[in-house]
N, C-alpha and C positions, 0 to 999 in steps of 0.2 A: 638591329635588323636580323643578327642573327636566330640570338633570342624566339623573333614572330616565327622563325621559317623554321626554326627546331619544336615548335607547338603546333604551326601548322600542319607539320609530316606524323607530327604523334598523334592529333585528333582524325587527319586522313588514314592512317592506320584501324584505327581505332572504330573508324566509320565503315571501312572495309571491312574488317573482323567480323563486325557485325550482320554488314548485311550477309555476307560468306554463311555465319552461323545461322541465319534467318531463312536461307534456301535453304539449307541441311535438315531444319527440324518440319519446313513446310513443308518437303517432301515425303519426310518420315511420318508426317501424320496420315498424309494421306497414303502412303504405301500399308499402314496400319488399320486405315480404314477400309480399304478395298477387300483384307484379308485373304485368305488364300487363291481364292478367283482371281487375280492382280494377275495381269502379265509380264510385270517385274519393272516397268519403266520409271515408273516413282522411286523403286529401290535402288535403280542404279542410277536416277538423278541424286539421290542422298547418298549413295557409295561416291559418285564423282565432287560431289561439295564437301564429302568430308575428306577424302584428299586431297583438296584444294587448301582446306585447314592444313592437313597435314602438314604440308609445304609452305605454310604461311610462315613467315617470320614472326612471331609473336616473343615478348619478354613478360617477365613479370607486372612491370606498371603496367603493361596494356590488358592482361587478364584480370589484373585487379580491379582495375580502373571498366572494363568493359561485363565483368563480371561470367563471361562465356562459361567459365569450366561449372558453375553451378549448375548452367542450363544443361550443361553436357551430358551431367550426372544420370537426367532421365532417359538419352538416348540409349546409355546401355545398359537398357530394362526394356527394351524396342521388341516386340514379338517376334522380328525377323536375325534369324541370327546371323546375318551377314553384317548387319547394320549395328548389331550388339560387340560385336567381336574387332570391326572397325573404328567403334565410338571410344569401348573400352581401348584398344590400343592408342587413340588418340587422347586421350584423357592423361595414361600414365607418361605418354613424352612431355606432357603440359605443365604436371605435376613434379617430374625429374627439372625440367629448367628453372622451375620454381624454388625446388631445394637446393640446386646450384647457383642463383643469384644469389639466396638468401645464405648459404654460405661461405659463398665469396664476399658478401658484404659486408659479414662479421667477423673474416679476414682483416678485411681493410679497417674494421673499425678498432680491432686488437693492434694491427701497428698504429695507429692513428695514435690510440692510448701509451703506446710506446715512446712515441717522438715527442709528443707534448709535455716533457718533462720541466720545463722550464714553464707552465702557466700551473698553479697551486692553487686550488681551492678547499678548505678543511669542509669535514662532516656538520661540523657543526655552524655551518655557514653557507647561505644558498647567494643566489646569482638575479640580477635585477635587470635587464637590459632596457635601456630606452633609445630612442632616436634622438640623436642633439646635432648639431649644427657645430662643426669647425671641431670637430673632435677625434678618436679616434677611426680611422680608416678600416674597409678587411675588402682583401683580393680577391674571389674568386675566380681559379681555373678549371674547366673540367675540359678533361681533351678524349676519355674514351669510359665506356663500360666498366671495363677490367682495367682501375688504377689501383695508384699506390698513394699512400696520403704523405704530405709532410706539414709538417707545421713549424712555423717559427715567430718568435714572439721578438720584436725591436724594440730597444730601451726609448732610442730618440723618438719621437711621434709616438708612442706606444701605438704603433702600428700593427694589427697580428694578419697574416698570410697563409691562405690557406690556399696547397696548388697538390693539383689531383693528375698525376705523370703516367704514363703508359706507352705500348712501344706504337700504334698504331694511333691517329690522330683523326677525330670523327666530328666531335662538336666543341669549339672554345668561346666559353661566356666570361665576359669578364665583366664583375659590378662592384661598385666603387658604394658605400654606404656608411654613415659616421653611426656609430654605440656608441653610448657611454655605459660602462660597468659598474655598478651600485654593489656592494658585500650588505645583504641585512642578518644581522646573528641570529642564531636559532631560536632563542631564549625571546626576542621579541617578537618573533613569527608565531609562537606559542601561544603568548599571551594576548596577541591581537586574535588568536583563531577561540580563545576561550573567551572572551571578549564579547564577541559577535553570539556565539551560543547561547549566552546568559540572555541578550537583550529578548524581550518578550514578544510578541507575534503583534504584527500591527494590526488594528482593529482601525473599526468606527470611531471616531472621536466621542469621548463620553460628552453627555448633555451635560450644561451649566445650570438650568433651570430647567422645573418642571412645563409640559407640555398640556398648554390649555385647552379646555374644550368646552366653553362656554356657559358650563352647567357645573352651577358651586356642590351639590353631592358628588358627583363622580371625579371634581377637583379634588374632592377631601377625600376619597377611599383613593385617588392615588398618590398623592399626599402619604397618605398611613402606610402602605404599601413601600412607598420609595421608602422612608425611614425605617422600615422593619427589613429591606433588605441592603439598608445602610450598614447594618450591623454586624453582617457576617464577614467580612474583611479582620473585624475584632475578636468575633470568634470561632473563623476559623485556625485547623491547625498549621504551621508551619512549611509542611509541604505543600497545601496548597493555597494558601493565601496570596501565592502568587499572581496564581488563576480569578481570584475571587477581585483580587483588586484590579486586573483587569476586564472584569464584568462592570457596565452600567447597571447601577440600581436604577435611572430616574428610566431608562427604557425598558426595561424589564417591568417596569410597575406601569407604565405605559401599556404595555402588550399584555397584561394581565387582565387591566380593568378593560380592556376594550373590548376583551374574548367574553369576559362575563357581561358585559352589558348587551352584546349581540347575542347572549344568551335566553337570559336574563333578565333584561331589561334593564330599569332603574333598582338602584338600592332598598328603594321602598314602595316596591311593589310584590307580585305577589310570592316570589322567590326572594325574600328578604333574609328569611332563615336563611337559605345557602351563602348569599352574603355573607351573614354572619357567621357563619361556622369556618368559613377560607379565612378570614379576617384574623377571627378569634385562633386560629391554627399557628397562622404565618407571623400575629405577634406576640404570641405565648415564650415567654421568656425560656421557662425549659422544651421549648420543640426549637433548637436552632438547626435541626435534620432537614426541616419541611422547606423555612426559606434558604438552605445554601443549596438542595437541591433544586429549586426555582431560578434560583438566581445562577446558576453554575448550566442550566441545560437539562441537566437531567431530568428532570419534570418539567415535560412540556406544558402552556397555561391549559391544551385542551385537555390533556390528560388529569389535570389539578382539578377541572369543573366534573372529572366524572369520578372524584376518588370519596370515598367513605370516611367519617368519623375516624374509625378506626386504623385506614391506610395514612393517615395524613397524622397519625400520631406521632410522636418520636419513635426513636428505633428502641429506646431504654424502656419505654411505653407499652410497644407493641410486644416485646419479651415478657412486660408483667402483665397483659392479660394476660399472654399465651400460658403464664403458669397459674394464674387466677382458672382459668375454662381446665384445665390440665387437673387443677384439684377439686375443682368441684363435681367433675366427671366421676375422679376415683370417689369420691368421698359418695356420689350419688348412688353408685355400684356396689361400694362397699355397705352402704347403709340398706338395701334391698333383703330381702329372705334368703336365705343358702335354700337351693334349687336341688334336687338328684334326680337321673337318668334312671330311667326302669321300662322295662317289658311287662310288669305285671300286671297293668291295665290297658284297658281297650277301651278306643273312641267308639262312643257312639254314634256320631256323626258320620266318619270316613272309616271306619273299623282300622285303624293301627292300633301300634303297640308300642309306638315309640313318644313316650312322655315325659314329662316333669314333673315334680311334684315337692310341696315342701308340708311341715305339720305345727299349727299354733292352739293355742291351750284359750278355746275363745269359751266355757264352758268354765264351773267350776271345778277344784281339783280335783275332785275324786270322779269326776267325767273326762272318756277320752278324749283324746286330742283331736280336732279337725284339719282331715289333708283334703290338701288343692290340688288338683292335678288340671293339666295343661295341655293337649296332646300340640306336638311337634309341627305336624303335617298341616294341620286343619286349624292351628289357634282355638280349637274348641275347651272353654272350660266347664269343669265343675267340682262338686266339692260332698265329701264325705263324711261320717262321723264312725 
């Protein structure tokens, strides 16, 4: 009974704070809204609410617990500065009781740590509590705000007693509760946390069998599909083979053939080439690039129905074009006429002066050479002797 009537007085607190706080700022909005035309009666019904805080008894679980001083914070930013200079003063006594509980508590919890000399627990050894039945007991007393702790641990019952003393006597709980104390070593707390790590991410249950659809071609292209991405669990590497064998091949070939066939249609119709060329990509023995990334996510199937010949190559693939197109560039460059830069002719076309021109021996030897020239501006050619 005591107990209900010690939560009751702390929630009635608690509810008054509140509403206290609730006329304070209803006033203040509206004293803020009136703006200087105000006759000041909103400001000093917020001046009288926030001395009525003032003089509230308020502790720290109750600011915590009701969250007041946050909302506070805005009032002294209030355009009036009666109401700023008032919030702010109330704010900082709020603020000071706070730091005096909280360091009265850490008081009591430094002797706490003092007297409990007689209960030992190593670093390397944590604490397991459970509820049992016919076992050990623990006391609690609390009789004021500002105690002192003791603690004492009993061989017989391994009974431990916790009583919390002070000179003025305000509320006494006493609860009666059986623990039992479990010691688990650190060494296997370790190993049960690295344990848990390893285990892999739960999914969908992989399929057992293929996934029918009444129509024996499109059985068989996902048939060829699920086997072709059977494979990369084998050849992928090490690090992520993990990933891979937690991938469904027979869904993944599932979701493949049924993007291309709403695409597409049937296998043999008139998109049959493309067909073919997904097919012939995904079980081409040196492209294992194309199905791990199918099968892994990274190629999505709509993304895979709109990639090229050449994207859906290997990665070792798409390197040896890149330098196949690389040389036959320079080589095409290189095999052309040497070109030189001159002012000494004039288009006829746009009248510039800025040309090209190169000289080949199209005549016999003892005939001059014939130059081309090219003018810049205009693409205009012609040719000389």
């Amino acid at each position: 009974m005591e107990i209900v009537h010690s939560l009751r007085l702390c929630n009635s607190m608690e509810k008054e704070l509140i509403e206290l706080f609730d006329a304070a700022k209803k006033a203040a909005d509206a004293a803020a809204a009136d703006g200087a035309s105000s006759s000041g009666s909103e400001e000093s019904r917020c001046l009288d609410a926030l001395k009525q805080l003032n003089n509230f008894p308020v502790t720290h679980q109750v600011l915590v617990s009701t969250q007041v001083g946050k909302r506070l914070r805005h009032l002294t930013k209030h355009p009036r500065k009666k109401i700023q200079a008032v919030a702010s003063n109330l704010l900082d006594k709020w603020k000071n009781i706070v730091i005096e509980e909280t360091t009265r508590n850490k008081k009591n919890g430094n002797l706490e740590n003092g007297s409990s000399a007689k209960v030992e627990v190593t670093k390397a050894e944590t604490i397991k509590i459970e509820k049992v039945s016919k076992t050990d007991s623990v006391k609690v007393e609390k009789l004021s705000e500002a105690e002192t702790v003791k603690t004492e641990k009993i061989e017989q019952g391994e009974s431990i007693k916790f009583e919390k003393v002070s000179r003025s006597e305000i509320v006494k709980v006493e609860k009666v509760q059986t623990l039992r104390v479990e010691k688990i070593p650190k060494e296997e707390k370790q190993s049960s946390g690295i344990k848990r790590s390893s285990q892999a991410p739960i999914g969908p249950p992989k399929l057992t069998s293929m996934v029918k659809c009444n129509d024996a071609m499109r059985d068989k292209v996902r048939e060829l599909l699920s086997e072709a991405f059977s494979k990369v669990s084998s050849e992928a590497d090490e690090d992520i083979r993990d990933e891979a064998n937690a991938c469904d091949p027979i869904r993944v070939a599932v979701t493949v053939e049924s993007a291309m066939f709403e695409k597409w249609g049937r296998s043999n119709g008139a998109q049959k080439f493309k067909y073919r060329s997904i097919m012939f990509n995904i079980k081409d023995p040196n492209n294992p690039d194309l199905r791990r990334k199918v099968l892994l996510g990274h190629v999505k199937p709509e993304r895979l129905l709109s990639m090229t010949p050449d994207e859906m190559a290997s990665d070792q693939r798409q390197r040896e074009n890149n330098q196949i197109k690389e040389k036959a560039l320079f080589d095409c460059e290189r095999g052309g006429q040497a070109k030189a830069t001159t002012d000494q002719f004039r288009c006829g076309r746009c009248g510039q002066r800025k040309c090209t021109y190169y000289q080949m021996q199209t005549r016999s030897a003892d005939e001059p050479m014939t130059t081309y020239v090219t003018c810049v501006n205009c693409n205009n050619h012609w040719k000389f002797c």
